[in-house]
LOMI-472597 format. One line per field, with one value per residue (C-alpha): residue number from 1; residue in three letters; x, y, z. Coordinates in nm, 3 decimals, padded with zeros to 5 digits, always signed. Example, Ala and Ser with C-alpha at 12.3 -4.5 7.8 and 13.67 -1.06 7.14 Angstrom:
BEGIN
resi: (1; 2);
resn: (ALA; SER);
u: (+01.230; +01.367);
v: (-00.450; -00.106);
w: (+00.780; +00.714);
//
This chain:
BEGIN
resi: (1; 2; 3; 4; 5; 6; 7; 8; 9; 10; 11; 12; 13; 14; 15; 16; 17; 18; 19; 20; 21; 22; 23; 24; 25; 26; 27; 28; 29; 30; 31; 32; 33; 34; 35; 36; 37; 38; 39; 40; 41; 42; 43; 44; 45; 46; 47; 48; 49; 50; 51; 52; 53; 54; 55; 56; 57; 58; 59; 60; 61; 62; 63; 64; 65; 66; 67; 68; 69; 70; 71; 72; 73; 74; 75; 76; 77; 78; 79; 80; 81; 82; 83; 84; 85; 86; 87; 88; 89; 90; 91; 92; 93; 94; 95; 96; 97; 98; 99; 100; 101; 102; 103; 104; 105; 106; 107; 108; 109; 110; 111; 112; 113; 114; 115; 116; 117; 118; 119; 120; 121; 122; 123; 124; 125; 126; 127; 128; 129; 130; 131; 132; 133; 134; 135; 136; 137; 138; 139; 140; 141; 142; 143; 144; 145; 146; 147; 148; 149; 150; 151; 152; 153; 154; 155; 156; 157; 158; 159; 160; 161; 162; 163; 164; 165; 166; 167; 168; 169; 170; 171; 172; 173; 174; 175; 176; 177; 178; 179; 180; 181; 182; 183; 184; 185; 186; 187; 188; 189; 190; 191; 192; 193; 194; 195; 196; 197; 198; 199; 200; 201; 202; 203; 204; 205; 206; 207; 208; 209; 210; 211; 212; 213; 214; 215; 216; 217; 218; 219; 220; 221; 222; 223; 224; 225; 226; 227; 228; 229; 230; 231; 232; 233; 234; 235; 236; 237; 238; 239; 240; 241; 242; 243; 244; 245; 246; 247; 248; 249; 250; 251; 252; 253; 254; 255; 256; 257; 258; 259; 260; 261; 262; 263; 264; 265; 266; 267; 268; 269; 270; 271; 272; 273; 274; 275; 276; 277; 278; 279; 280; 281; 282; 283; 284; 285; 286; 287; 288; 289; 290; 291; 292; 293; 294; 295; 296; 297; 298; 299; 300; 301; 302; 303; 304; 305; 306; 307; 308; 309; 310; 311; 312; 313; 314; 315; 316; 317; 318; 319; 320; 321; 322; 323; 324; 325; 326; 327; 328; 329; 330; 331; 332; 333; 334; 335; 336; 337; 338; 339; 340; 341; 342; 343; 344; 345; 346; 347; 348; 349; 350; 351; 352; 353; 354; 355; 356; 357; 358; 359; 360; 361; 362; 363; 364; 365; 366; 367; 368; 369; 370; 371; 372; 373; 374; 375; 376; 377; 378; 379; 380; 381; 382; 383; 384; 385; 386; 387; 388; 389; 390; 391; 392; 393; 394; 395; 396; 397; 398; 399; 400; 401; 402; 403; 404; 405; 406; 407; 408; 409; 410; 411; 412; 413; 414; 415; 416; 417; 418; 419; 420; 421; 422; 423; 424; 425; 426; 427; 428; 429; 430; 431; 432; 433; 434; 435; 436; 437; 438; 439; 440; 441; 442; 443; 444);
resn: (UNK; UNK; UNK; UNK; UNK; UNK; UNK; UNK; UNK; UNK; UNK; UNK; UNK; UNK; UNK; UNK; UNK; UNK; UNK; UNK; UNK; UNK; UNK; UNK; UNK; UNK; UNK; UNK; UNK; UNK; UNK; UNK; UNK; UNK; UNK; UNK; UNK; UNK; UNK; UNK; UNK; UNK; UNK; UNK; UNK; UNK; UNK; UNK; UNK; UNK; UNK; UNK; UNK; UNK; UNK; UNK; UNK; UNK; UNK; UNK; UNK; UNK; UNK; UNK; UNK; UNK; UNK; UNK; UNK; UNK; UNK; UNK; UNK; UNK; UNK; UNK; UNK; UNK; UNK; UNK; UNK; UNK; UNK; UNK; UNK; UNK; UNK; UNK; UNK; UNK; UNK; UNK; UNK; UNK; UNK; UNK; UNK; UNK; UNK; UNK; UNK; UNK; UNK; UNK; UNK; UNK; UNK; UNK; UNK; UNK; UNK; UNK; UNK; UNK; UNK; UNK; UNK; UNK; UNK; UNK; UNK; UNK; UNK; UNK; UNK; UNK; UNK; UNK; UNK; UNK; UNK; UNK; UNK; UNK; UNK; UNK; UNK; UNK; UNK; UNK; UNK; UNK; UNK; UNK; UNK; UNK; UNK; UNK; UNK; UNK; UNK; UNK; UNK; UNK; UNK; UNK; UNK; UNK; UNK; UNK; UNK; UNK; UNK; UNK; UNK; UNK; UNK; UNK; UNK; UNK; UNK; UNK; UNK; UNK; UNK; UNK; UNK; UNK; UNK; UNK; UNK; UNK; UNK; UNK; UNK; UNK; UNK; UNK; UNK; UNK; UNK; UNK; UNK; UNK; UNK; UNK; UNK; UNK; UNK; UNK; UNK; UNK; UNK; UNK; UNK; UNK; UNK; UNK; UNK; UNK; UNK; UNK; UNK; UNK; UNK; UNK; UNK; UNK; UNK; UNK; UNK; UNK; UNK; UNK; UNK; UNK; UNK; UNK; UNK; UNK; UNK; UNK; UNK; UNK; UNK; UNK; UNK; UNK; UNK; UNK; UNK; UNK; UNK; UNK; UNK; UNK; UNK; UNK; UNK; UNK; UNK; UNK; UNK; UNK; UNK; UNK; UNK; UNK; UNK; UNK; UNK; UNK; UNK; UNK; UNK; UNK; UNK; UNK; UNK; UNK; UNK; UNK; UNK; UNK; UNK; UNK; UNK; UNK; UNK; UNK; UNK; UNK; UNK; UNK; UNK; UNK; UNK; UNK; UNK; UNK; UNK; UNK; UNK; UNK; UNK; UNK; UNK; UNK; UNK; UNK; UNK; UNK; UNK; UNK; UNK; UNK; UNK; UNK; UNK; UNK; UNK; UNK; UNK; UNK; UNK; UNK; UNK; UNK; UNK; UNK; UNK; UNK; UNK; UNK; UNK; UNK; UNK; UNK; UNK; UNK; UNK; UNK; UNK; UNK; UNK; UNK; UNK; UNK; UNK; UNK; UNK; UNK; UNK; UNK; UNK; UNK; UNK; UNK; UNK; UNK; UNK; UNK; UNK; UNK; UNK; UNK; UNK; UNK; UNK; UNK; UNK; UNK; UNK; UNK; UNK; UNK; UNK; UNK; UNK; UNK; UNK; UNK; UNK; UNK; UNK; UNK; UNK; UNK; UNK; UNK; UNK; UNK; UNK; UNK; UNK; UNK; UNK; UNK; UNK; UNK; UNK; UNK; UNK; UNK; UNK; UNK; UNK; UNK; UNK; UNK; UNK; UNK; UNK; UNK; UNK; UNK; UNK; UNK; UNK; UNK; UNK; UNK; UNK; UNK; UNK; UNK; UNK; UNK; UNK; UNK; UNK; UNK; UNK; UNK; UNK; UNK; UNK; UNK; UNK; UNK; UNK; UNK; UNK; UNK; UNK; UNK; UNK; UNK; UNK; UNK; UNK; UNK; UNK; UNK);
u: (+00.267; +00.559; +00.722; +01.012; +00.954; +01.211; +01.036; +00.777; +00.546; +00.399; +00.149; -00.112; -00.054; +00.002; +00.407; +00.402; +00.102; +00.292; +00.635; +00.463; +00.314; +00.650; +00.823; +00.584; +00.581; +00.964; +00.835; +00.974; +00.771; +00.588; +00.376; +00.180; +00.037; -00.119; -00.199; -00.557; -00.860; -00.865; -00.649; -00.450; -00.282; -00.213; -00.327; -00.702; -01.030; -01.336; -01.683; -01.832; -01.925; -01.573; -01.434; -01.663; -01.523; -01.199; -01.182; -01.495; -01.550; -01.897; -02.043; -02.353; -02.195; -02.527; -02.778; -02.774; -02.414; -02.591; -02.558; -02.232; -02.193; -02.138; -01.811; -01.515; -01.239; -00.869; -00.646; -00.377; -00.512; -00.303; -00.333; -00.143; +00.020; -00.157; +00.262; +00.374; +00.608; +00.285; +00.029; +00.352; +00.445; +00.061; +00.079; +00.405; +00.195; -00.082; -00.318; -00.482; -00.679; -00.860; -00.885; -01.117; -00.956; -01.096; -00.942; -00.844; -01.089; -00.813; -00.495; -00.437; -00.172; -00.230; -00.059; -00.101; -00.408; -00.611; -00.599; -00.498; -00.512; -00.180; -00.023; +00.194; +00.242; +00.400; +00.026; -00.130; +00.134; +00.091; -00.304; -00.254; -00.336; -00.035; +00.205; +00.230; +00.249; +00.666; +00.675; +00.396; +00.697; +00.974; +00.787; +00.700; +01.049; +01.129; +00.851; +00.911; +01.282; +01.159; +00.899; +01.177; +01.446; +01.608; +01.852; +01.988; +01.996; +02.276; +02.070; +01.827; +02.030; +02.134; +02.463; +02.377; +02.495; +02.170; +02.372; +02.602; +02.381; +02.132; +01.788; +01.873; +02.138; +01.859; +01.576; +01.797; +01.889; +01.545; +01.486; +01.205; +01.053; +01.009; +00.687; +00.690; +00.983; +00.725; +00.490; +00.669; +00.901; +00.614; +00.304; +00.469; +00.787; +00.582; +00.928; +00.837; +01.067; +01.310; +01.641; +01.575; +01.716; +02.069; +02.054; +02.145; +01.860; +01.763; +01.574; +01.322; +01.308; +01.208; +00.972; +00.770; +00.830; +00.608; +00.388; +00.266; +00.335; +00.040; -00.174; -00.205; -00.266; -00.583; -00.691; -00.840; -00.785; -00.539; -00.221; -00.378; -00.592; -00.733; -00.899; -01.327; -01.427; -01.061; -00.729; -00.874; -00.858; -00.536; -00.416; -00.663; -00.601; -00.237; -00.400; -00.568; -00.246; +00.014; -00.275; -00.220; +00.141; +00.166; +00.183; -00.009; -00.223; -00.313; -00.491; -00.576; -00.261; -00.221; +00.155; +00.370; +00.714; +01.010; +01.280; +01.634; +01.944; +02.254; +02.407; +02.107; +01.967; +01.636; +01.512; +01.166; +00.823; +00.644; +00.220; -00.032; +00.264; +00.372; +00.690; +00.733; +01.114; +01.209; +01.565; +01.416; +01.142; +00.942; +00.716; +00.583; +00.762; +00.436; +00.614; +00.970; +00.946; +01.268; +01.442; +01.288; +01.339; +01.060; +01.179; +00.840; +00.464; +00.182; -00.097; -00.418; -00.815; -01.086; -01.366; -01.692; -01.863; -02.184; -02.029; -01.706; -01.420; -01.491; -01.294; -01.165; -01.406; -01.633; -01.390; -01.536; -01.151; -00.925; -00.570; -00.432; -00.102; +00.010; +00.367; +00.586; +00.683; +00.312; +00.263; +00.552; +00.593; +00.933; +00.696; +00.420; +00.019; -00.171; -00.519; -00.683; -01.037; -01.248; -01.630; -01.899; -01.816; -01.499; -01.738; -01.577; -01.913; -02.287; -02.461; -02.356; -02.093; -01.731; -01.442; -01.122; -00.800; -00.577; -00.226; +00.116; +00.446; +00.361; +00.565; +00.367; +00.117; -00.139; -00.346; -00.644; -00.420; -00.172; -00.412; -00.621; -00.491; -00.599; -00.956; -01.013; -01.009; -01.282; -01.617; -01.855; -01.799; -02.025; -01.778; -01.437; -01.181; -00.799; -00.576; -00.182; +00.020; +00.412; +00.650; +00.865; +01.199; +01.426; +01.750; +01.827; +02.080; +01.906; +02.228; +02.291; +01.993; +01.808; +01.483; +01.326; +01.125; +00.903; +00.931; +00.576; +00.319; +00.422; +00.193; +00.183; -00.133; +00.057; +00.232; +00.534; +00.739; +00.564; +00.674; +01.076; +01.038; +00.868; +01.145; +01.489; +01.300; +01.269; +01.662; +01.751; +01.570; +01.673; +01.988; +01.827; +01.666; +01.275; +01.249; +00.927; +00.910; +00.586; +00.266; +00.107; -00.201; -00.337; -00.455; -00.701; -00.938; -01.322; -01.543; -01.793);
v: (+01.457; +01.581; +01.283; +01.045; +00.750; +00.533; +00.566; +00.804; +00.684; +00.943; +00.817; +00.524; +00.340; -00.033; -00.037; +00.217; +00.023; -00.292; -00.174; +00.024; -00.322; -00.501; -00.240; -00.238; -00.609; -00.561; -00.382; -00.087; +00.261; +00.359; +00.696; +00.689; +01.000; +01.082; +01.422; +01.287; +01.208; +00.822; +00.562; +00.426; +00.731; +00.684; +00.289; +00.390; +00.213; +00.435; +00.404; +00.463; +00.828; +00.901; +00.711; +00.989; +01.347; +01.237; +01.128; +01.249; +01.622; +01.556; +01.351; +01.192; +00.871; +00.705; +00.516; +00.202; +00.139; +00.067; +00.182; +00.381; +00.221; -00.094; -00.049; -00.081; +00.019; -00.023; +00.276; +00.008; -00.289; -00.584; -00.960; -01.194; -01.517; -01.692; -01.856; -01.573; -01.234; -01.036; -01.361; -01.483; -01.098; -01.099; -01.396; -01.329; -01.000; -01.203; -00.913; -01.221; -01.259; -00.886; -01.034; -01.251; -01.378; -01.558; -01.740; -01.581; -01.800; -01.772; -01.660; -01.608; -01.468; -01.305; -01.519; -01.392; -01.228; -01.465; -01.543; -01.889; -02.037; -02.048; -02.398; -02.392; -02.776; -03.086; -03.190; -02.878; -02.812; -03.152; -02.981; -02.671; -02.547; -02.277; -02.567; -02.817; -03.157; -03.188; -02.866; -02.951; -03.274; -03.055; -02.816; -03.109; -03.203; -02.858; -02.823; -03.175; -03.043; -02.711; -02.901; -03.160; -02.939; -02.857; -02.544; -02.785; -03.055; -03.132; -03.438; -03.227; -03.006; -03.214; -03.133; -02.739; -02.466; -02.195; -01.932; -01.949; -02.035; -01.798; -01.842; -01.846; -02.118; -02.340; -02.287; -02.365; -02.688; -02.810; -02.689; -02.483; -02.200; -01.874; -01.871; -02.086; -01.919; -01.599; -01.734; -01.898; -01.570; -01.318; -01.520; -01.772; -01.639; -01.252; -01.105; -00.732; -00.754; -00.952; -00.889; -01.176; -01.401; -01.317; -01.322; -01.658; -01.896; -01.976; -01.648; -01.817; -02.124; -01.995; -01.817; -02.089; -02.320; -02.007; -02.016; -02.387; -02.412; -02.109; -02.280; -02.592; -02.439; -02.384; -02.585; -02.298; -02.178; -01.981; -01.902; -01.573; -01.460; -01.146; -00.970; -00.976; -00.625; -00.523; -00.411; -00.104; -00.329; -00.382; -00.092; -00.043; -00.395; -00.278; +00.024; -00.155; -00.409; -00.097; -00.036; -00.351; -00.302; +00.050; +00.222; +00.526; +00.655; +00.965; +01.086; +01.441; +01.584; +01.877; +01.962; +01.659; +01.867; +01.637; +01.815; +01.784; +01.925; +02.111; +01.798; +01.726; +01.421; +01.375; +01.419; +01.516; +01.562; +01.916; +01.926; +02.177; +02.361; +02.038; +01.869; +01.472; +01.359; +01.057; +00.855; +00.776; +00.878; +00.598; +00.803; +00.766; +00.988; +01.234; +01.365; +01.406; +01.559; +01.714; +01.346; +01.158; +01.139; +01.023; +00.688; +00.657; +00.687; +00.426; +00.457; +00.259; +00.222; +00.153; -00.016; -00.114; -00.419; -00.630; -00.959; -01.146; -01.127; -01.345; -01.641; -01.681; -01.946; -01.709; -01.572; -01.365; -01.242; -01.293; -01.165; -01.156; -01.050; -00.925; -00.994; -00.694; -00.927; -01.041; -00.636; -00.532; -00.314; -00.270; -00.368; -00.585; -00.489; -00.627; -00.707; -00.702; -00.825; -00.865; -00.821; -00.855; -01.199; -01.022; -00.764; -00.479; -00.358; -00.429; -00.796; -00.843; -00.581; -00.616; -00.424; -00.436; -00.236; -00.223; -00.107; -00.121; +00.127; +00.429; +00.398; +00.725; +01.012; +00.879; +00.618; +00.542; +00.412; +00.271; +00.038; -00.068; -00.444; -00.484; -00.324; -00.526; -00.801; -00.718; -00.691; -00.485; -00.207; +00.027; +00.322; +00.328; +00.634; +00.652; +00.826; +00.841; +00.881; +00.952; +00.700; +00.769; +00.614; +00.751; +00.961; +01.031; +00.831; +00.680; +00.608; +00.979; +01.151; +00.858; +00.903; +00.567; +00.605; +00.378; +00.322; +00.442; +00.144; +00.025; -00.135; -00.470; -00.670; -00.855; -00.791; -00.967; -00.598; -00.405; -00.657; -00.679; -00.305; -00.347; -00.632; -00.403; -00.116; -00.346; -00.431; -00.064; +00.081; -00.222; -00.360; -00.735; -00.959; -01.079; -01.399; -01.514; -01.870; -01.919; -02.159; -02.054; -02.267; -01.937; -01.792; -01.990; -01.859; -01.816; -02.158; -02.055);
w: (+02.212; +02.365; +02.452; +02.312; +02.052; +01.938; +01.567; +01.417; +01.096; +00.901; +00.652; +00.688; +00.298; +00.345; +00.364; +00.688; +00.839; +00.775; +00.944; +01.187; +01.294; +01.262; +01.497; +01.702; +01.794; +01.806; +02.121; +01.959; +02.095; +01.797; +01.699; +01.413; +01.210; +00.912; +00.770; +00.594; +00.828; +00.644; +00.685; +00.376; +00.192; -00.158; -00.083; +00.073; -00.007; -00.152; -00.205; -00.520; -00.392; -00.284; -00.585; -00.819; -00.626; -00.679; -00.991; -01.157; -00.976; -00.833; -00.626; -00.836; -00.967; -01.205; -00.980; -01.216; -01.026; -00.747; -00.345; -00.269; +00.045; -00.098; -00.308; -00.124; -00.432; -00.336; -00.502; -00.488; -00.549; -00.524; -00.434; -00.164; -00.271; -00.015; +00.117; -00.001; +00.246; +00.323; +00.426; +00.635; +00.783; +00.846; +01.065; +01.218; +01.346; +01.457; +01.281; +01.052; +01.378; +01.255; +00.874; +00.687; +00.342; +00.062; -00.248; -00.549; -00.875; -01.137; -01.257; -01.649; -01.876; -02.248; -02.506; -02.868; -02.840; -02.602; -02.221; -02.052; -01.725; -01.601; -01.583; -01.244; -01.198; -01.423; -01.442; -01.548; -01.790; -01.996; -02.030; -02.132; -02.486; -02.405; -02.565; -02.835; -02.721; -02.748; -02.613; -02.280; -02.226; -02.240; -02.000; -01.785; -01.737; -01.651; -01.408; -01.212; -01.171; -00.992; -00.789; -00.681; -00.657; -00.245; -00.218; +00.062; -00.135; -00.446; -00.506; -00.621; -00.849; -01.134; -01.171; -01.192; -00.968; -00.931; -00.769; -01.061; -01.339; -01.541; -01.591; -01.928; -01.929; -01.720; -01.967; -02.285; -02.068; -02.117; -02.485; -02.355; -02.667; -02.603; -02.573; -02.242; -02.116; -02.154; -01.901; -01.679; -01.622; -01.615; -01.487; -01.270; -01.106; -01.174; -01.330; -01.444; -01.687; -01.916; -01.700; -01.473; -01.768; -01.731; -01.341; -01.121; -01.170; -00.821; -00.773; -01.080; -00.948; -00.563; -00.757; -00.943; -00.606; -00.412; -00.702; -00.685; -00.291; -00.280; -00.544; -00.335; -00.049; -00.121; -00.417; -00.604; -00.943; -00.839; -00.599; -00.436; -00.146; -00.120; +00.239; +00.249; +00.189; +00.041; +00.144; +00.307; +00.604; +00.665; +00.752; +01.024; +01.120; +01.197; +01.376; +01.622; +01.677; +01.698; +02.028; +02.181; +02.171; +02.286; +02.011; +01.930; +01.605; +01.513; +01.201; +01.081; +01.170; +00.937; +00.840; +00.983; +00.906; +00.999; +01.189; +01.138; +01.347; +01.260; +01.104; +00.866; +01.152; +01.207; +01.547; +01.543; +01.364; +01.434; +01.416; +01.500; +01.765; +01.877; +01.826; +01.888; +01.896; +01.759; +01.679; +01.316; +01.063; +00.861; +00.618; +00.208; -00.058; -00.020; +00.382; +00.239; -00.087; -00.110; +00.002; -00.305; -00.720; -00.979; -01.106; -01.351; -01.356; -01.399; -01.627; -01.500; -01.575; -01.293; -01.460; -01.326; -01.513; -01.441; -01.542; -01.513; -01.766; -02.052; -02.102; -01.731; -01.617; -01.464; -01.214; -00.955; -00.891; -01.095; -01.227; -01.553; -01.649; -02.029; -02.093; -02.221; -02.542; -02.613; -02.664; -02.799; -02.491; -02.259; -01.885; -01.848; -01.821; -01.525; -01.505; -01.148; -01.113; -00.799; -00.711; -00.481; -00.362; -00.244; -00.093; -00.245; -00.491; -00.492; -00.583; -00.963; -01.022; -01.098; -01.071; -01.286; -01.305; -01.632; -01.515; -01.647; -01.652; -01.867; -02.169; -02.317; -02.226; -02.360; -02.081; -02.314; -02.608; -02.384; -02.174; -02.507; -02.490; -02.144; -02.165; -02.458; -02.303; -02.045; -02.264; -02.209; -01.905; -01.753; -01.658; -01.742; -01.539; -01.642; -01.423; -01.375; -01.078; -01.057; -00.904; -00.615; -00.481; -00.185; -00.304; +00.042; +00.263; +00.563; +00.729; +00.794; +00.766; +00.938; +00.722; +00.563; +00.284; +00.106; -00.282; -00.420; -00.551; -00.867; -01.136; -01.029; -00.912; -00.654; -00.347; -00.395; -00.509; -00.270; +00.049; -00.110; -00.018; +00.370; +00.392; +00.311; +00.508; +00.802; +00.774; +00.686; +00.989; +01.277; +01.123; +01.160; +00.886; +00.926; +01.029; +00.825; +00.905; +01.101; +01.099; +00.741; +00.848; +01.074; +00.797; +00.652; +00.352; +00.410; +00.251; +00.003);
//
């Protein structure tokens, strides 16, 4: 262990695994450690035995849940947009060769007490019971002018500046209610909260133009993919490429106690005696405790269910997403849904997670809207975990940490991280334009 890497990564939760992978195939020399004896950190994957110890105290989770073995439950469950920074970072990597995705069935947003399919395109708009018909043609017009609008082309633009103009100002230009500009800010362009409106409007309209690119890529019901057998894949997937590349991994390193010098630098990471020097230190909030300030907390529920969420088609996966407005709330509730044709539980059982920014102390009350839109669930375990962001500066101390997960469903937050890491730590932006057609989603 004594020798000389360019960058050490302490902790295995999707962000490090990602960069790790990313410098790595920068040719950068990489070591990799985590202080658990499981890959994923805060982000692992847990059977239904595991899931019960940690959450429950024992280890005797009710036999009518079926075999243990058979649940695969993220902690940090979150979906891909299938053109979206993580499908294209994942390809750029070359780890989808280690992965086996499959289509998201729906995607659905809460709209005055009921759930609706999200309309993403001019067509899908004109059917939606979301709108009233003058409303679905004003929402038409504003959906063709996404769809046909080119950064690189003014032809495109009608007359109308994005980088200048609010999202706001754009949505009053088509007469649009508030009720559409609801969805299409939370569910479509997956804004967490009502500031976006007074920012420049291109931002939305990239957005929505991700959005519908994703849903046609694979003609499903919905714009995401998610891995067979869950995320807990992924990070070992990265494992296994850091290898190829050089790179080593090591778990069950007790202690992992970054080293610093006289001028407050890091230059090394100490373990059982050992010391590994390094020119920088990658590493969750959880290494550097002392480097980091709570931002928030998010209040979730894992539910187990042995059917699908009414009213979404019979999704076998599925996310839905509660608008801040439609609950009178100041951040959105998400609704993450997946099951055993995901192969992450047993034949017939579902699993869903209610999540959303704690606004009080109180999970159970909080997350009401969302579980009441499930039915009928078998087991139902709240927790609440603190949220982490760096308060450190990297420049000086040359320590990169990683924002913790917030409550989103989605990856799109958690890659905007990996991506200003990646620039932070190398000084270069990602280039993400490869061949999206290497990842291809598993047929029924």
């Amino acid at each position: 262990m004594d020798e000389e890497y360019d960058v050490i990564v302490l902790g295995t939760g999707l962000k490090e695994c990602i960069l790790s992978g990313l410098l790595s195939v920068d040719r950068l020399k990489v070591l990799h450690m985590d202080r658990n004896d499981y890959y994923g950190g805060e982000s692992t994957s847990l059977n239904l035995i595991q899931l019960w110890k940690r959450f429950r105290g024992n280890d005797k989770p009710p036999e009518t849940l079926g075999s243990s073995k058979e649940y695969n439950v993220d902690m940090v469950p979150k979906f891909m947009m299938a053109n979206g920074a993580l499908v294209r970072a994942l390809i750029h990597t070359d780890v989808t060769k280690y992965l086996s995705f499959k289509a998201v069935d729906g995607s659905f947003v809460y709209n005055k007490g009921k759930i609706y399919k999200v309309p993403a395109t001019d067509v899908e708009a004109l059917k939606s019971p979301l709108m009233g018909l003058f409303e679905k043609r004003r929402a038409r017009k504003f959906f063709v002018y996404v769809q046909d609008y080119e950064e690189n082309n003014p032809t495109t633009h009608d007359g109308l500046d994005l980088k200048t103009v609010t999202t706001k100002e754009l949505i009053e230009k088509f007469g649009l209610d508030e009720n559409t500009v609801d969805f299409i800010g939370h569910a479509l362009a997956l804004h967490r909260d009502d500031d976006y409106q007074n920012q420049p409007a291109l931002d939305t309209v990239k957005r929505m133009k991700l959005y519908a690119e994703s849903l046609a890529r694979f003609q499903g019901g919905s714009p995401y993919i998610y891995p067979l057998y869950g995320l807990g894949e992924l990070p070992q997937a990265f494992a296994r490429l850091s290898a190829v590349y050089g790179g080593t991994y090591m778990l069950n390193k007790p202690e992992c106690k970054v080293e610093f010098d006289e001028s407050g630098k890091a230059f090394g990471v100490t373990s059982e005696g050992e010391t590994a020097k390094c020119k920088k230190v990658v590493c969750d909030p959880s290494y550097l405790p002392n480097k980091v300030k709570k931002v928030g907390k998010v209040a979730r529920a894992i539910c187990i269910m042995n059917h699908p969420i009414p009213n979404t088609n019979d999704s076998h996966s599925v996310q839905v997403i509660l608008p801040q407005k439609q609950l009178e709330r100041k951040s959105d509730m998400y609704l993450f849904c997946c099951s055993y044709s995901h192969n992450i539980a047993p034949k017939g059982k579902y699993i869903a997670f209610v999540s959303t920014e704690a606004e009080t102390d109180n999970p159970e009350t909080e997350l009401k809207p969302g579980i009441d839109i499930l039915g009928p669930v078998e087991e139902t375990i709240f927790d609440t975990y603190d949220r982490y962001e760096p308060a450190n500066d990297s420049a000086s101390d040359h320590c990169f940490i990683s924002t913790s997960y917030d409550a989103t469903t989605h990856f799109e937050s958690t890659m905007h991280d990996v991506l200003k890491m990646y620039t932070e730590i190398t000084g270069k932006v990602l280039d993400l334009s490869v061949d999206l057609s290497a990842a291809s989603a598993a047929e029924e």
